[in-house]
C-alpha positions as CSV (number, residue, x, y, z in Angstrom):
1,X,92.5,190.5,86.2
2,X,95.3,187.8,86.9
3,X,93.6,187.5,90.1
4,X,90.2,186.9,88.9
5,X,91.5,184.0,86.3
6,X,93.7,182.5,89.2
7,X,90.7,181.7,91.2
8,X,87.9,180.5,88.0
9,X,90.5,178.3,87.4
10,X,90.7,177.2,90.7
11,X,86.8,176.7,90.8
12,X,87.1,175.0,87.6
13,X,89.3,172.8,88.5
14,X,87.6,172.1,92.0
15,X,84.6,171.2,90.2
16,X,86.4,168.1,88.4
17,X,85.0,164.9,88.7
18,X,86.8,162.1,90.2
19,X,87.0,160.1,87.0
20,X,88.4,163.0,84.8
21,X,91.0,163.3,87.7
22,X,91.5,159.6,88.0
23,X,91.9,159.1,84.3
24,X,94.3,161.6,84.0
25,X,96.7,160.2,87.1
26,X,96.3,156.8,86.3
27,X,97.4,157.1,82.4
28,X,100.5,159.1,83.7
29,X,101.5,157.1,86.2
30,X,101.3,153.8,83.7
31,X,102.9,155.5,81.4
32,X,106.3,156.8,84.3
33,X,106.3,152.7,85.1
34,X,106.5,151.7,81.4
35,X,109.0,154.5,80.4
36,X,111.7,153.5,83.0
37,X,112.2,150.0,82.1
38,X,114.7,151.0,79.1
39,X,116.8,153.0,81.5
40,X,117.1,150.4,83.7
41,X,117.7,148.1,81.4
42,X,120.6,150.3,80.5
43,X,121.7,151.1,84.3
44,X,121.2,154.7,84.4
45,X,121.7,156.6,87.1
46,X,119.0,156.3,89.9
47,X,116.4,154.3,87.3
48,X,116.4,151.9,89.6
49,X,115.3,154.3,92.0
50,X,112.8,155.9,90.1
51,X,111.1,153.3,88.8
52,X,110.2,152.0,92.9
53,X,109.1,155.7,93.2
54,X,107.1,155.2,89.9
55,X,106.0,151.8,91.2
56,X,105.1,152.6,95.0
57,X,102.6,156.2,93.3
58,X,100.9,153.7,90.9
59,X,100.1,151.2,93.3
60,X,99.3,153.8,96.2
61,X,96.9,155.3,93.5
62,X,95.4,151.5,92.9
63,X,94.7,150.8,96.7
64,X,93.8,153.7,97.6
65,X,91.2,154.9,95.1
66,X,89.9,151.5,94.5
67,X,86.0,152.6,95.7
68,X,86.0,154.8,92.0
69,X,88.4,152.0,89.7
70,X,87.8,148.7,88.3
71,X,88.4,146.7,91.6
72,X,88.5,143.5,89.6
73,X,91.3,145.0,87.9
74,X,92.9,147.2,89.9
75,X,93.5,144.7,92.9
76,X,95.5,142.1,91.2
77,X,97.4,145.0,89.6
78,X,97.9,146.3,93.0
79,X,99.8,142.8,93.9
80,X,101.7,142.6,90.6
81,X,103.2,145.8,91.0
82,X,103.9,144.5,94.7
83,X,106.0,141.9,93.6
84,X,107.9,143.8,90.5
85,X,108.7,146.8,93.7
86,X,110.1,143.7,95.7
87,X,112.5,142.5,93.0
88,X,113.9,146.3,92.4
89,X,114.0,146.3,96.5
90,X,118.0,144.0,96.3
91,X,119.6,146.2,94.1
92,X,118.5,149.5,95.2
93,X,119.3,148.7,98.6
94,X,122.9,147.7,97.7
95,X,123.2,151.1,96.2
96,X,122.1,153.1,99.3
97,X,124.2,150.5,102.0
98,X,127.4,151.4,99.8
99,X,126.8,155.3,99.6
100,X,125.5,156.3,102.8
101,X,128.5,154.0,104.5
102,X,131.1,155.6,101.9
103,X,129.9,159.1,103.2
104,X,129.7,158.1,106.9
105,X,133.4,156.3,106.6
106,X,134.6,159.8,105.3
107,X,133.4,161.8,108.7
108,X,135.5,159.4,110.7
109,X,139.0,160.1,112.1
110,X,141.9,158.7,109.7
111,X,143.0,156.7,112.9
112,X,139.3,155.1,113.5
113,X,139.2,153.8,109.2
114,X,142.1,151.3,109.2
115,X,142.9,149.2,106.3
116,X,141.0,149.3,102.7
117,X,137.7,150.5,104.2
118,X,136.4,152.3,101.4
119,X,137.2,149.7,98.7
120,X,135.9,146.6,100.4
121,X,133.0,149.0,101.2
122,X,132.6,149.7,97.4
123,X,133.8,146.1,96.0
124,X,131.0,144.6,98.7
125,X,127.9,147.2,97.6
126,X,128.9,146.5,94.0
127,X,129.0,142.9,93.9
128,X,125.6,143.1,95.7
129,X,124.0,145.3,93.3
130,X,125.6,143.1,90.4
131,X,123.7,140.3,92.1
132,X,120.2,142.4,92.4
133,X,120.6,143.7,88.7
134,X,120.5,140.5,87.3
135,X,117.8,139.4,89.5
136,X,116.1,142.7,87.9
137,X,116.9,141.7,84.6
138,X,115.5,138.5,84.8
139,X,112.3,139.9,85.9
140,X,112.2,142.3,82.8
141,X,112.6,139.5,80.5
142,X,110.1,137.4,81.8
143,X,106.8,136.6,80.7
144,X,105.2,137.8,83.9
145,X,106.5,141.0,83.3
146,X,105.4,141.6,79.5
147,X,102.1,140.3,80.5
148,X,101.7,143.0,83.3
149,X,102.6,145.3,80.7
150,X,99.7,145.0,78.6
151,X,97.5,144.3,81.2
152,X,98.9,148.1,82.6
153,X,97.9,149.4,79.2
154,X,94.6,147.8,79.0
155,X,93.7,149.3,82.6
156,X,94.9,152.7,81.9
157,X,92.8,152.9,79.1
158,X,89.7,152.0,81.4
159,X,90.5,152.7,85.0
160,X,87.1,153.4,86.1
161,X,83.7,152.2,87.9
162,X,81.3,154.1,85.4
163,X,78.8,154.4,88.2
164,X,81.4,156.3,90.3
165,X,83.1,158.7,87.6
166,X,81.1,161.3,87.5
167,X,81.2,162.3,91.2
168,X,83.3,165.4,92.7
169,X,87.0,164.9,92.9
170,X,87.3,167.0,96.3
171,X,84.9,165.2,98.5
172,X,86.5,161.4,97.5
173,X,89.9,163.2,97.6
174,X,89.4,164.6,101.2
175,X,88.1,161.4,101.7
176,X,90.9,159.3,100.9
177,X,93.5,161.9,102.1
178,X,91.4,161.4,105.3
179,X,91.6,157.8,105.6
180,X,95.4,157.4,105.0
181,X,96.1,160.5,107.3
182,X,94.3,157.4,109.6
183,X,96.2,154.8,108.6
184,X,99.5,156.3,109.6
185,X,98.3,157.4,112.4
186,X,97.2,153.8,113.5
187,X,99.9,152.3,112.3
188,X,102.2,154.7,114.7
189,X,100.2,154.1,117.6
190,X,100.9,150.1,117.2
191,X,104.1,150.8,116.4
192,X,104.9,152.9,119.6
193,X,102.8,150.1,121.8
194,X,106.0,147.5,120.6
195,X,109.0,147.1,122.7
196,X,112.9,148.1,120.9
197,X,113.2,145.1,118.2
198,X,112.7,144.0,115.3
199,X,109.0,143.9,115.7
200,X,108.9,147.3,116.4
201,X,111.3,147.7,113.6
202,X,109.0,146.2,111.3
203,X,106.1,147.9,112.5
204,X,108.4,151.8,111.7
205,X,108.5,150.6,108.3
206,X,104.9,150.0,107.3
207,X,104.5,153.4,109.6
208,X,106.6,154.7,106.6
209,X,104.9,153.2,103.6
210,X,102.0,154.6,105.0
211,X,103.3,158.2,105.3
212,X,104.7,157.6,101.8
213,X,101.7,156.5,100.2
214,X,99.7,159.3,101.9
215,X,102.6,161.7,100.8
216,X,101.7,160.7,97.2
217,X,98.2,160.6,97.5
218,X,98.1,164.2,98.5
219,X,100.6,165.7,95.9
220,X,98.3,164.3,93.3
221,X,95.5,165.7,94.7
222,X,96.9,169.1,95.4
223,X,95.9,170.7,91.9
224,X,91.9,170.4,93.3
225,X,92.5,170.5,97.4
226,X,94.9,172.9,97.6
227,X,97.3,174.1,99.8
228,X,96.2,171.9,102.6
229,X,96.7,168.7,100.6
230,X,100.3,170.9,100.2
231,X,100.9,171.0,103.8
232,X,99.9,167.4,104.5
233,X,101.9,165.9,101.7
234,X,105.3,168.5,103.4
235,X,104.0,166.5,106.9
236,X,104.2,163.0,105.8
237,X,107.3,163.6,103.9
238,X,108.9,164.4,106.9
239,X,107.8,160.8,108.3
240,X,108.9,159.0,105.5
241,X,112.3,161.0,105.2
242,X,113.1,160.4,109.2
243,X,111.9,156.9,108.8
244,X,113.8,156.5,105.7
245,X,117.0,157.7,107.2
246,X,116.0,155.4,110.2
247,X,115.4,152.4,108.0
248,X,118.5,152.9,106.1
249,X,120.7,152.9,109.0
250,X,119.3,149.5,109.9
251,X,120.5,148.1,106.2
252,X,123.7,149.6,106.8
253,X,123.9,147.7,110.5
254,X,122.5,144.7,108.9
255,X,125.7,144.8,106.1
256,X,128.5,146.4,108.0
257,X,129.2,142.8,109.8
258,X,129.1,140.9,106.6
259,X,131.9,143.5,104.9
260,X,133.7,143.1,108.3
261,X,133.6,139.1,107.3
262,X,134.6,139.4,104.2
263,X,137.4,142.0,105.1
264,X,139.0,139.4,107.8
265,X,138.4,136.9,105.1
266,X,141.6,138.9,103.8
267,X,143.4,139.9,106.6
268,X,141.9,143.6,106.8
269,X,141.6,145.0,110.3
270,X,137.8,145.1,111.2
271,X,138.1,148.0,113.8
272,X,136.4,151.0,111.7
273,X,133.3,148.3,111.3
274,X,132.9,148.2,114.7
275,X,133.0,152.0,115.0
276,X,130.4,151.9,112.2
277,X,128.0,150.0,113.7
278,X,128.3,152.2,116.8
279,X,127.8,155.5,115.1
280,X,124.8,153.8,113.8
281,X,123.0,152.9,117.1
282,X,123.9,156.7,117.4
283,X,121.7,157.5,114.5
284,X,118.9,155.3,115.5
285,X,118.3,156.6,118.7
286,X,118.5,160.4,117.2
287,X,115.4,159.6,114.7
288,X,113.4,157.5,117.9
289,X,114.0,160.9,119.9
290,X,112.5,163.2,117.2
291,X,109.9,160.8,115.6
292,X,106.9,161.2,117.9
293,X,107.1,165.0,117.4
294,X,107.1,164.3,113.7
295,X,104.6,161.7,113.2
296,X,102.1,163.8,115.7
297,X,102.5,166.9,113.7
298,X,101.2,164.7,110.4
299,X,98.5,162.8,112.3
300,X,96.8,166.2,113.6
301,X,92.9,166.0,112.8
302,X,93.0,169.9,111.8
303,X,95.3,168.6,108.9
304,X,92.3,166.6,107.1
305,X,89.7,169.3,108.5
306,X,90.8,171.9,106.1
307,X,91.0,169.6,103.0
Protein backbone atom coordinates (compact mmCIF):
# COMPACT_ATOMS: atom_id res chain seq x y z
CA UNK A 1 0.00 0.00 0.00
CA UNK A 2 2.96 2.31 1.02
CA UNK A 3 4.38 1.25 -2.17
CA UNK A 4 1.55 2.11 -4.35
CA UNK A 5 1.33 5.84 -2.71
CA UNK A 6 5.15 6.13 -3.04
CA UNK A 7 5.00 5.95 -6.77
CA UNK A 8 1.32 8.20 -7.52
CA UNK A 9 3.10 10.53 -5.71
CA UNK A 10 5.94 10.23 -7.72
CA UNK A 11 3.72 10.42 -10.96
CA UNK A 12 2.13 13.37 -9.43
CA UNK A 13 4.77 15.08 -8.95
CA UNK A 14 6.48 14.14 -12.39
CA UNK A 15 3.55 15.62 -14.02
CA UNK A 16 4.22 19.25 -12.42
CA UNK A 17 4.55 21.95 -14.67
CA UNK A 18 7.52 23.99 -14.85
CA UNK A 19 5.96 27.12 -13.51
CA UNK A 20 4.39 25.49 -10.39
CA UNK A 21 8.07 24.14 -9.91
CA UNK A 22 9.62 27.37 -10.73
CA UNK A 23 7.37 29.42 -8.45
CA UNK A 24 7.92 27.34 -5.73
CA UNK A 25 12.04 27.47 -5.94
CA UNK A 26 12.22 30.84 -6.87
CA UNK A 27 10.02 32.21 -3.69
CA UNK A 28 12.23 30.05 -1.47
CA UNK A 29 15.34 30.88 -2.69
CA UNK A 30 14.32 34.95 -2.39
CA UNK A 31 13.18 34.39 0.69
CA UNK A 32 17.02 32.21 2.11
CA UNK A 33 18.76 35.55 0.40
CA UNK A 34 16.54 38.04 2.40
CA UNK A 35 16.54 35.97 5.72
CA UNK A 36 20.42 35.93 6.06
CA UNK A 37 21.10 39.59 5.89
CA UNK A 38 20.17 39.95 9.84
CA UNK A 39 22.66 37.21 10.66
CA UNK A 40 25.15 38.74 8.99
CA UNK A 41 24.57 41.88 10.06
CA UNK A 42 25.12 40.28 13.45
CA UNK A 43 28.28 38.06 12.45
CA UNK A 44 26.97 34.81 12.98
CA UNK A 45 28.74 31.97 12.44
CA UNK A 46 29.17 30.97 8.69
CA UNK A 47 26.23 33.66 7.53
CA UNK A 48 28.63 34.97 5.54
CA UNK A 49 28.96 31.76 4.10
CA UNK A 50 25.54 30.89 3.65
CA UNK A 51 24.31 33.74 2.26
CA UNK A 52 27.09 33.25 -1.03
CA UNK A 53 25.52 29.67 -1.03
CA UNK A 54 22.04 31.35 -0.91
CA UNK A 55 23.27 33.92 -3.50
CA UNK A 56 25.22 31.59 -6.06
CA UNK A 57 21.42 28.89 -5.99
CA UNK A 58 19.39 32.05 -6.70
CA UNK A 59 21.31 33.32 -9.44
CA UNK A 60 22.14 29.65 -10.93
CA UNK A 61 18.27 29.37 -10.85
CA UNK A 62 17.98 32.92 -12.76
CA UNK A 63 20.49 32.00 -15.56
CA UNK A 64 19.73 28.96 -15.95
CA UNK A 65 15.92 28.81 -16.27
CA UNK A 66 15.74 32.01 -17.92
CA UNK A 67 13.84 30.43 -21.29
CA UNK A 68 10.51 29.87 -18.64
CA UNK A 69 11.12 33.54 -16.32
CA UNK A 70 10.70 37.05 -16.94
CA UNK A 71 14.11 37.58 -18.88
CA UNK A 72 13.62 41.22 -18.65
CA UNK A 73 13.69 40.77 -15.05
CA UNK A 74 15.52 37.96 -14.28
CA UNK A 75 18.78 39.03 -16.20
CA UNK A 76 19.57 42.24 -14.44
CA UNK A 77 18.78 40.37 -11.24
CA UNK A 78 21.15 37.80 -12.35
CA UNK A 79 24.00 40.65 -12.41
CA UNK A 80 22.90 42.35 -9.13
CA UNK A 81 23.14 39.28 -7.28
CA UNK A 82 26.64 38.96 -9.17
CA UNK A 83 27.95 41.94 -7.66
CA UNK A 84 26.36 41.55 -3.88
CA UNK A 85 28.28 37.51 -4.19
CA UNK A 86 31.47 39.63 -5.06
CA UNK A 87 31.37 42.00 -2.09
CA UNK A 88 30.70 38.78 0.40
CA UNK A 89 33.73 37.07 -1.80
CA UNK A 90 36.76 39.47 0.76
CA UNK A 91 35.51 38.49 3.88
CA UNK A 92 34.66 34.94 3.37
CA UNK A 93 37.85 34.34 1.92
CA UNK A 94 39.77 35.82 4.91
CA UNK A 95 37.88 33.33 6.97
CA UNK A 96 38.87 30.19 4.92
CA UNK A 97 42.86 31.52 4.35
CA UNK A 98 43.06 31.74 8.35
CA UNK A 99 41.36 28.31 9.10
CA UNK A 100 42.59 25.94 6.63
CA UNK A 101 46.30 27.49 7.30
CA UNK A 102 45.57 27.26 11.29
CA UNK A 103 44.82 23.46 10.63
CA UNK A 104 47.64 22.91 8.11
CA UNK A 105 50.23 24.82 10.61
CA UNK A 106 49.10 22.19 13.34
CA UNK A 107 50.19 18.95 11.04
CA UNK A 108 53.64 20.44 10.95
CA UNK A 109 56.64 19.33 13.04
CA UNK A 110 57.15 21.78 16.27
CA UNK A 111 60.73 22.29 14.74
CA UNK A 112 59.29 23.40 11.10
CA UNK A 113 56.46 26.34 13.01
CA UNK A 114 58.99 28.71 14.54
CA UNK A 115 58.07 31.86 16.15
CA UNK A 116 54.26 33.11 16.74
CA UNK A 117 52.90 31.24 13.63
CA UNK A 118 49.50 30.72 14.77
CA UNK A 119 48.85 34.20 16.10
CA UNK A 120 50.16 36.30 13.22
CA UNK A 121 48.21 33.60 11.17
CA UNK A 122 45.08 34.55 13.22
CA UNK A 123 45.82 38.42 13.87
CA UNK A 124 46.47 38.60 9.81
CA UNK A 125 42.95 36.53 8.77
CA UNK A 126 41.18 38.70 11.31
CA UNK A 127 42.20 42.00 10.41
CA UNK A 128 41.38 40.95 6.82
CA UNK A 129 37.91 39.83 7.54
CA UNK A 130 37.52 43.10 9.74
CA UNK A 131 38.30 44.88 6.50
CA UNK A 132 35.83 42.66 4.22
CA UNK A 133 32.93 42.97 6.96
CA UNK A 134 32.77 46.46 6.73
CA UNK A 135 33.02 46.48 3.10
CA UNK A 136 29.86 43.99 3.59
CA UNK A 137 28.31 46.32 5.77
CA UNK A 138 28.42 49.06 3.65
CA UNK A 139 26.85 47.27 0.98
CA UNK A 140 23.84 46.25 3.27
CA UNK A 141 23.29 49.80 4.05
CA UNK A 142 23.25 51.05 0.83
CA UNK A 143 20.59 52.12 -1.42
CA UNK A 144 21.58 49.59 -4.07
CA UNK A 145 21.03 46.97 -1.86
CA UNK A 146 17.37 47.92 -0.40
CA UNK A 147 16.51 48.52 -3.86
CA UNK A 148 17.46 44.92 -4.99
CA UNK A 149 15.41 43.95 -2.17
CA UNK A 150 12.21 44.89 -3.36
CA UNK A 151 12.95 44.41 -6.71
CA UNK A 152 13.74 40.47 -5.33
CA UNK A 153 10.20 40.66 -3.81
CA UNK A 154 8.55 41.96 -6.72
CA UNK A 155 10.11 39.09 -8.95
CA UNK A 156 9.33 36.37 -6.72
CA UNK A 157 5.96 37.26 -6.69
CA UNK A 158 5.95 36.91 -10.67
CA UNK A 159 8.87 34.92 -11.82
CA UNK A 160 7.31 33.60 -14.82
CA UNK A 161 6.80 33.83 -18.90
CA UNK A 162 2.98 33.02 -18.81
CA UNK A 163 3.33 31.44 -22.20
CA UNK A 164 5.98 29.00 -20.85
CA UNK A 165 4.36 27.99 -17.33
CA UNK A 166 2.26 25.54 -18.09
CA UNK A 167 4.74 23.13 -19.80
CA UNK A 168 6.25 19.80 -18.01
CA UNK A 169 8.87 20.29 -15.40
CA UNK A 170 10.86 17.10 -16.51
CA UNK A 171 11.48 17.71 -20.04
CA UNK A 172 12.86 21.64 -19.32
CA UNK A 173 14.56 20.16 -16.23
CA UNK A 174 16.39 17.39 -18.27
CA UNK A 175 16.94 20.01 -20.44
CA UNK A 176 18.68 22.38 -18.37
CA UNK A 177 20.48 19.61 -16.33
CA UNK A 178 21.57 18.74 -19.90
CA UNK A 179 22.96 21.89 -20.96
CA UNK A 180 25.00 22.65 -17.79
CA UNK A 181 26.26 18.86 -17.59
CA UNK A 182 27.72 20.67 -21.15
CA UNK A 183 28.91 23.61 -19.93
CA UNK A 184 31.29 21.97 -17.46
CA UNK A 185 32.20 19.83 -19.58
CA UNK A 186 33.40 22.54 -22.16
CA UNK A 187 34.60 24.58 -19.78
CA UNK A 188 37.11 21.50 -18.70
CA UNK A 189 38.09 20.77 -21.97
CA UNK A 190 39.44 24.61 -22.35
CA UNK A 191 40.67 24.38 -19.25
CA UNK A 192 42.86 21.28 -19.77
CA UNK A 193 43.98 22.75 -23.43
CA UNK A 194 45.83 25.78 -21.08
CA UNK A 195 49.33 25.46 -19.97
CA UNK A 196 50.19 25.53 -15.66
CA UNK A 197 49.33 29.34 -14.80
CA UNK A 198 47.22 31.47 -13.85
CA UNK A 199 45.23 31.22 -17.07
CA UNK A 200 44.65 27.86 -16.47
CA UNK A 201 44.01 28.73 -12.90
CA UNK A 202 41.37 30.92 -13.89
CA UNK A 203 39.87 28.81 -16.36
CA UNK A 204 39.63 25.63 -12.98
CA UNK A 205 37.57 28.10 -11.33
CA UNK A 206 34.79 28.87 -13.79
CA UNK A 207 35.21 24.90 -14.34
CA UNK A 208 33.96 24.99 -10.71
CA UNK A 209 31.15 27.50 -10.80
CA UNK A 210 29.97 25.56 -13.46
CA UNK A 211 29.96 22.22 -11.57
CA UNK A 212 28.44 24.21 -8.69
CA UNK A 213 25.71 25.79 -10.46
CA UNK A 214 24.94 22.36 -12.15
CA UNK A 215 25.26 20.80 -8.57
CA UNK A 216 22.38 23.13 -7.52
CA UNK A 217 20.42 23.00 -10.44
CA UNK A 218 20.06 19.18 -10.06
CA UNK A 219 19.27 19.06 -6.28
CA UNK A 220 16.35 21.31 -7.06
CA UNK A 221 15.14 19.27 -9.54
CA UNK A 222 15.61 15.95 -7.92
CA UNK A 223 12.03 15.90 -6.25
CA UNK A 224 10.57 15.45 -10.22
CA UNK A 225 13.87 13.70 -12.02
CA UNK A 226 14.83 11.52 -9.56
CA UNK A 227 17.57 9.64 -8.54
CA UNK A 228 19.56 10.46 -11.65
CA UNK A 229 19.36 14.25 -11.02
CA UNK A 230 20.65 12.50 -7.37
CA UNK A 231 23.68 11.02 -8.87
CA UNK A 232 24.60 13.99 -11.10
CA UNK A 233 24.25 16.51 -8.37
CA UNK A 234 26.87 13.69 -5.96
CA UNK A 235 29.15 13.94 -9.49
CA UNK A 236 29.43 17.67 -9.73
CA UNK A 237 29.86 18.05 -6.13
CA UNK A 238 32.80 16.10 -6.28
CA UNK A 239 34.15 18.83 -8.96
CA UNK A 240 33.33 21.63 -7.06
CA UNK A 241 34.69 20.07 -3.68
CA UNK A 242 38.27 19.04 -5.41
CA UNK A 243 38.22 22.33 -7.11
CA UNK A 244 37.29 24.04 -4.09
CA UNK A 245 40.03 22.51 -2.05
CA UNK A 246 42.25 23.40 -5.15
CA UNK A 247 41.13 26.92 -5.27
CA UNK A 248 41.60 27.36 -1.66
CA UNK A 249 45.07 26.35 -1.64
CA UNK A 250 45.81 29.00 -4.17
CA UNK A 251 44.35 31.84 -1.58
CA UNK A 252 46.28 30.38 1.03
CA UNK A 253 49.66 30.60 -1.44
CA UNK A 254 48.47 33.92 -2.47
CA UNK A 255 48.37 35.11 1.61
CA UNK A 256 51.09 33.01 3.23
CA UNK A 257 53.90 35.65 1.65
CA UNK A 258 52.04 38.67 2.86
CA UNK A 259 51.82 37.08 6.67
CA UNK A 260 55.45 36.16 6.12
CA UNK A 261 55.93 40.23 5.40
CA UNK A 262 54.18 41.25 8.08
CA UNK A 263 55.88 38.64 10.46
CA UNK A 264 59.60 39.99 9.46
CA UNK A 265 57.98 43.38 9.76
CA UNK A 266 58.48 42.20 13.56
CA UNK A 267 61.30 40.25 13.68
CA UNK A 268 59.45 36.74 13.47
CA UNK A 269 61.34 33.95 11.72
CA UNK A 270 59.56 33.34 8.25
CA UNK A 271 60.81 29.61 7.88
CA UNK A 272 57.41 27.68 8.64
CA UNK A 273 55.88 30.17 5.66
CA UNK A 274 58.16 28.88 3.37
CA UNK A 275 57.31 25.26 4.48
CA UNK A 276 53.67 26.43 3.91
CA UNK A 277 53.86 27.43 0.62
CA UNK A 278 55.65 24.11 -0.17
CA UNK A 279 53.13 21.83 1.31
CA UNK A 280 50.82 23.77 -0.79
CA UNK A 281 52.32 23.12 -4.26
CA UNK A 282 52.08 19.58 -2.65
CA UNK A 283 48.30 19.93 -2.51
CA UNK A 284 47.93 21.43 -5.86
CA UNK A 285 49.49 18.88 -7.73
CA UNK A 286 47.39 16.04 -5.68
CA UNK A 287 43.90 17.68 -6.96
CA UNK A 288 45.62 18.14 -10.85
CA UNK A 289 46.42 14.28 -10.53
CA UNK A 290 42.85 13.17 -9.53
CA UNK A 291 40.78 15.90 -11.31
CA UNK A 292 40.46 14.48 -14.86
CA UNK A 293 39.11 11.21 -13.31
CA UNK A 294 36.62 13.40 -11.51
CA UNK A 295 35.46 15.86 -13.95
CA UNK A 296 35.09 12.79 -16.59
CA UNK A 297 32.98 10.77 -14.29
CA UNK A 298 30.45 14.10 -14.15
CA UNK A 299 30.71 14.89 -17.80
CA UNK A 300 29.50 11.17 -18.91
CA UNK A 301 26.57 11.55 -21.57
CA UNK A 302 24.80 8.37 -19.79
CA UNK A 303 24.55 10.86 -16.77
CA UNK A 304 21.95 13.25 -18.71
CA UNK A 305 20.49 10.08 -20.71
CA UNK A 306 18.78 8.72 -17.74
CA UNK A 307 17.25 12.13 -16.56
Amino acid sequence: MSGNSDTAEQRSTAAESIGALLSDLVRTQVDAVLALEGPVRQDRPESVHDLRVAVRRLRGTLRAHRRSLDRDAAGPLAERLRRLGRSLSDARDSQVIGELLAARLAELPRAERPGPMGRRISSWSAGQYRHGRHRVLAVLDGAEYTELRGALERFAAAPLRPERAARAARPELRRVLRHEQKRMRRRTAAAGALPAGPDRDRALHAVRRAAKRARYLAEAAEPVCGKPARRLARRMRAVQTLLGERQDTLLTRWALPRIAASGHSHGEPGFGYGVLYAAGAAELARCDTELPGVCAAAGRRRLARRL
